[in-house]
KOLFI-213455 format. One line per field, with one value per residue (C-alpha): chain; x, y, z; residue in one letter; residue number from 1. Coordinates in nm, 3 decimals. Example, Ala and Ser with C-alpha at 12.3 -4.5 7.8 and 13.67 -1.06 7.14 Angstrom:
2
unit <- (A,A)
xx <- (1.230,1.367)
yy <- (-0.450,-0.106)
zz <- (0.780,0.714)
code <- (a,s)
pos <- (1,2)
This chain:
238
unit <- (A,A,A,A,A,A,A,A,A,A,A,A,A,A,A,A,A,A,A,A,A,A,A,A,A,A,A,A,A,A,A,A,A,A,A,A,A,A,A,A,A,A,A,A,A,A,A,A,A,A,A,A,A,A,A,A,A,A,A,A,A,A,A,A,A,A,A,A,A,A,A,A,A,A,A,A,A,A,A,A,A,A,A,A,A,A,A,A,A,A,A,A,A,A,A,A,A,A,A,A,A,A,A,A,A,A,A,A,A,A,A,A,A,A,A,A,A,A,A,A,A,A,A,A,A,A,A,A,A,A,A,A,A,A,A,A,A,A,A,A,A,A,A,A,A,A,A,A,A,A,A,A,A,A,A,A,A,A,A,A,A,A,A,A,A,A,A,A,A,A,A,A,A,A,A,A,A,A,A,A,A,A,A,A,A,A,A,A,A,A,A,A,A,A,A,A,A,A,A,A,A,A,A,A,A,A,A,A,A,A,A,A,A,A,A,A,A,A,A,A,A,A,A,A,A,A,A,A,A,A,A,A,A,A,A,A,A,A)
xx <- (13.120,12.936,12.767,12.948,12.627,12.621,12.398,12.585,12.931,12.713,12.573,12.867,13.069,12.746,12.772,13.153,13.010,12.752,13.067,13.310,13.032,13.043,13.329,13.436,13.163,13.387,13.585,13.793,13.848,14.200,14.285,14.534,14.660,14.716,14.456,14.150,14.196,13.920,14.167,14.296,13.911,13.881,14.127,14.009,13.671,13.789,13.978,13.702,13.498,13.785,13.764,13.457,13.426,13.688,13.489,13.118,13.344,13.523,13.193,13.012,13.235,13.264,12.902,12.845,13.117,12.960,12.639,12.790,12.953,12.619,12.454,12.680,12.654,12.300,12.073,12.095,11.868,12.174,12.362,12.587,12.358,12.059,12.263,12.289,11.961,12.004,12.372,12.238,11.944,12.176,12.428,12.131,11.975,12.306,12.520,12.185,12.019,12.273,12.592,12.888,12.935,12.606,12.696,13.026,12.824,12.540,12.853,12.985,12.584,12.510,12.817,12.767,12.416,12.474,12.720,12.419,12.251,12.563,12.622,12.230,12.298,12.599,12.421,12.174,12.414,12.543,12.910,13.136,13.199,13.536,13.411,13.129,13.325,13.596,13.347,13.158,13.431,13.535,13.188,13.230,13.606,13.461,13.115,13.388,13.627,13.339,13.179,13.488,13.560,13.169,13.310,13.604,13.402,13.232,13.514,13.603,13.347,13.442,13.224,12.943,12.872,12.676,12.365,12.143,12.090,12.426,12.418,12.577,12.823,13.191,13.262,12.972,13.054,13.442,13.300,13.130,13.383,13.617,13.371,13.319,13.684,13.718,13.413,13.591,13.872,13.743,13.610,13.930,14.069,13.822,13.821,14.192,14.107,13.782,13.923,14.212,13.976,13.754,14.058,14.147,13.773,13.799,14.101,13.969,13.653,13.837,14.072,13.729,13.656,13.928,13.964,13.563,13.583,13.935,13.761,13.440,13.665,13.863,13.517,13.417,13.752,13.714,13.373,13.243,12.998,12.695,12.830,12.634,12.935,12.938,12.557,12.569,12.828,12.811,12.506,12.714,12.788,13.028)
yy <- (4.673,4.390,4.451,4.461,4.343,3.999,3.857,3.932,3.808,3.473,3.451,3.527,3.232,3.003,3.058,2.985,2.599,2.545,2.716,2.441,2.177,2.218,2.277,1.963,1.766,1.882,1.585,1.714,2.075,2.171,2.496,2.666,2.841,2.729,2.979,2.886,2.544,2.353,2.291,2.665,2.770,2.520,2.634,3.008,2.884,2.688,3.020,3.219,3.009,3.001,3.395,3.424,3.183,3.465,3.756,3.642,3.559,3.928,4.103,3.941,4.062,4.432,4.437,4.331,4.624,4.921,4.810,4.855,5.197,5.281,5.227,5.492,5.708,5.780,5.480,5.436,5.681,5.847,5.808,6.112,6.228,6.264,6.461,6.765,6.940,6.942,7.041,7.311,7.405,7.441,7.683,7.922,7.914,7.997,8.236,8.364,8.328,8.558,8.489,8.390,8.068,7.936,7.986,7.800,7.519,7.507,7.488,7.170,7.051,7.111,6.881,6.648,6.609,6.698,6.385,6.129,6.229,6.239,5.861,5.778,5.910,5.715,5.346,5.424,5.494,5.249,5.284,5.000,4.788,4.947,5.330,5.333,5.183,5.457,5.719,5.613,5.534,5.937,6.020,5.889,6.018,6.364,6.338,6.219,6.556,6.749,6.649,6.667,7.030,7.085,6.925,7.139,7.475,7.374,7.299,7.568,7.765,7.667,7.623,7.887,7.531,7.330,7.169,6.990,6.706,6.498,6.347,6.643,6.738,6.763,6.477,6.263,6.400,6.357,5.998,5.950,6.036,5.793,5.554,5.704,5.669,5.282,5.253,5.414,5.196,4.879,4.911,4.999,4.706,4.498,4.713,4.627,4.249,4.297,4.520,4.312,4.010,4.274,4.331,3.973,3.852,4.142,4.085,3.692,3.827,4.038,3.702,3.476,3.706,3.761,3.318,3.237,3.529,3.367,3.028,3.095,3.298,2.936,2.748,2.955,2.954,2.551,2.499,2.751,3.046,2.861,2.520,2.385,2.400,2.796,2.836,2.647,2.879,3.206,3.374,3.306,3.613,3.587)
zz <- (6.466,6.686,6.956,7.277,7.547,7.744,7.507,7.222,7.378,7.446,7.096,6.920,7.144,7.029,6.651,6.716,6.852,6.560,6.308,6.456,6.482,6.118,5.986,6.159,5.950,5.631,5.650,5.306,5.419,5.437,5.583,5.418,5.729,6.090,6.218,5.960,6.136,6.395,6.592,6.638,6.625,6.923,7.077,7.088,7.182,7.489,7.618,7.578,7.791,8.103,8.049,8.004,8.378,8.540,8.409,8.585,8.903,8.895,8.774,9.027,9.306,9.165,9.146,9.491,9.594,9.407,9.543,9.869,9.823,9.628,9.982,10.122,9.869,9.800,9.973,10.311,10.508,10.607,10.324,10.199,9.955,10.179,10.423,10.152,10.142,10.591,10.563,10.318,10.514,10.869,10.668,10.547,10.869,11.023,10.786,10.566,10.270,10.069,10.243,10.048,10.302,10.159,9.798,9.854,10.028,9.769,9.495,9.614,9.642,9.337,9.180,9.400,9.225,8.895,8.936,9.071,8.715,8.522,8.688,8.600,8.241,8.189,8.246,7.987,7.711,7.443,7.601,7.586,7.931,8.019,7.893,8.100,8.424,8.393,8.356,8.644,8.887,8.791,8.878,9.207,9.307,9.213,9.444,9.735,9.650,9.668,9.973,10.142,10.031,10.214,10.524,10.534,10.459,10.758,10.992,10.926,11.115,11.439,11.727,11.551,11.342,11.642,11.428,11.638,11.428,11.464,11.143,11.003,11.282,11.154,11.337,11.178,10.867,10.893,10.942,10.659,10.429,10.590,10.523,10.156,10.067,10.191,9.976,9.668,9.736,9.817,9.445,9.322,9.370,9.262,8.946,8.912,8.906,8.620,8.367,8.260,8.223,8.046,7.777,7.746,7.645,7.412,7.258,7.250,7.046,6.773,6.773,6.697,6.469,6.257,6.249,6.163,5.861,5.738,5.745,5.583,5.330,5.259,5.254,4.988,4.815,4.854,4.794,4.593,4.641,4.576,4.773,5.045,5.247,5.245,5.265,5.587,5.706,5.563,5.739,6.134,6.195,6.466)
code <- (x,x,x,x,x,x,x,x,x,x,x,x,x,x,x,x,x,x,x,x,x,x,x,x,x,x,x,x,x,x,x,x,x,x,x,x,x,x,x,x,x,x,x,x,x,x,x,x,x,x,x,x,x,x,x,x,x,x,x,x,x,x,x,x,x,x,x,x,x,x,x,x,x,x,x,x,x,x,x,x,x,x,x,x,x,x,x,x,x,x,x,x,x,x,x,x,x,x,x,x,x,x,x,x,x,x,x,x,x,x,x,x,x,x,x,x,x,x,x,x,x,x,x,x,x,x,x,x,x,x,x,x,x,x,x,x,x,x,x,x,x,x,x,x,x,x,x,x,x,x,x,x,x,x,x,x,x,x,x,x,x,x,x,x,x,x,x,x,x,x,x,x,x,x,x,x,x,x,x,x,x,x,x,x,x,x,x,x,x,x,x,x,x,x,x,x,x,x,x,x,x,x,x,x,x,x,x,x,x,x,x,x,x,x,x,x,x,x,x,x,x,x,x,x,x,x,x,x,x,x,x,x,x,x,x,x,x,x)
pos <- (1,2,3,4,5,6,7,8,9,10,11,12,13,14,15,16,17,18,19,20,21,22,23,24,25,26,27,28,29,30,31,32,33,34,35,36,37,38,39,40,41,42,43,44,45,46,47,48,49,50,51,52,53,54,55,56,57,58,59,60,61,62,63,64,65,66,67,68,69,70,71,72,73,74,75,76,77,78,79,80,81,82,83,84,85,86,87,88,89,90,91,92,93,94,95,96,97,98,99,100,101,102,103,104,105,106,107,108,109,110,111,112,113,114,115,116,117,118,119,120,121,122,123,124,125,126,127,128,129,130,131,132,133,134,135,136,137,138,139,140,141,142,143,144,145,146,147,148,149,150,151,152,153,154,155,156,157,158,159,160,161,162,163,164,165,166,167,168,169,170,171,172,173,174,175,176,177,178,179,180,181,182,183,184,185,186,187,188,189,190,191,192,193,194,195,196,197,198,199,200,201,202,203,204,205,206,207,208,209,210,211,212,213,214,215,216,217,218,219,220,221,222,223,224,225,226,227,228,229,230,231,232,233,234,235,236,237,238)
């Protein structure tokens, strides 16, 4: 199966160009279907390129919107993540080192983390575009649930929870996750806009594909194995 990277999209679309460029110098080949023609392959090329146009434009504007809820998240200095280890320290300090409040605190902590490395994990691996987006977005919804379920174990203690440090009050907190949610959801939609285009490109790809193997199939069939024709063609893998 090819590679599905940026690069290889873009090579794959260039061996298309030299394939047509070619096949177009064959001034006797006759293609025995409609879709081994240059003018189909053309045709599939030029598409790919208007996709391929919608698809920097949407991944452009997701990118700039999951840096943004990444700020929120875990960058700014008082982003949600760095407000765990106080929120954590506050609840010891306050119910004990032992007390069941803490352990239900430090369980939502914990997830919340394990998530930030599960997130870090998943843009290492070899995943395809789509996987690795749906994965990721899941990543984020279940930080959000979790962090929420903190800020209502807190609320829930009443005026006894008073931290000096305002950044996690309720209210600052309550805040945040307002903030965290719009976040989540301004992504959403722009995720609703790129994966479609993400599909279509595909679907254009295994299209390409299927057309430049049916075409150096009839070059050979034409030409012969050991033609010049073929030998010019064969090694595109596209």
């Amino acid at each position: 199966m090819s590679s599905k990277s940026q690069s290889s999209f873009a090579s794959r679309l260039g061996k298309a160009k030299t394939l047509q460029t070619i096949l177009s110098s064959y001034t006797d080949y006759v293609a025995p279907t409609k879709n081994a023609s240059v003018l189909i392959l053309a045709t599939t090329i030029t598409s790919i390129e208007n996709i391929q146009k919608q698809y920097n434009t949407a991944k452009s504007d997701y990118t700039t919107k999951t840096y943004e809820r990444k700020k929120v998240f875990t960058e700014n200095s008082d982003s949600l993540e760095k407000r765990l280890s106080p929120i954590r320290t506050f609840i010891e300090a306050l119910k004990g080192k032992n007390s069941t409040e803490l352990k239900q605190v430090s369980t939502a902590v914990n997830k919340i983390r394990g998530h930030i490395k599960k997130t870090s994990k998943i843009l290492t691996n070899n995943e395809s575009e789509t996987s690795s987006i749906s994965l990721i977005e899941r990543t984020y919804a279940s930080r959000l649930a979790n962090f929420k379920n903190i800020v209502d174990i807190i609320a829930s203690y009443g005026e006894s929870y008073a931290p000096p440090n305002t950044l996690i009050s309720v209210e600052s907190l309550n805040e945040l996750a307002t903030e965290a949610e719009a976040k989540n959801n301004t992504v959403d939609v722009s995720l609703s806009i790129l994966k479609p285009i993400i599909n279509k490109r595909q679907e254009l790809f295994d299209q390409l594909h299927e057309q430049t193997q049916s075409i150096k199939n009839f070059v050979k069939a034409q030409y012969g194995l050991n033609s010049n024709e073929y030998k010019q063609i064969k090694g595109l893998v596209i």
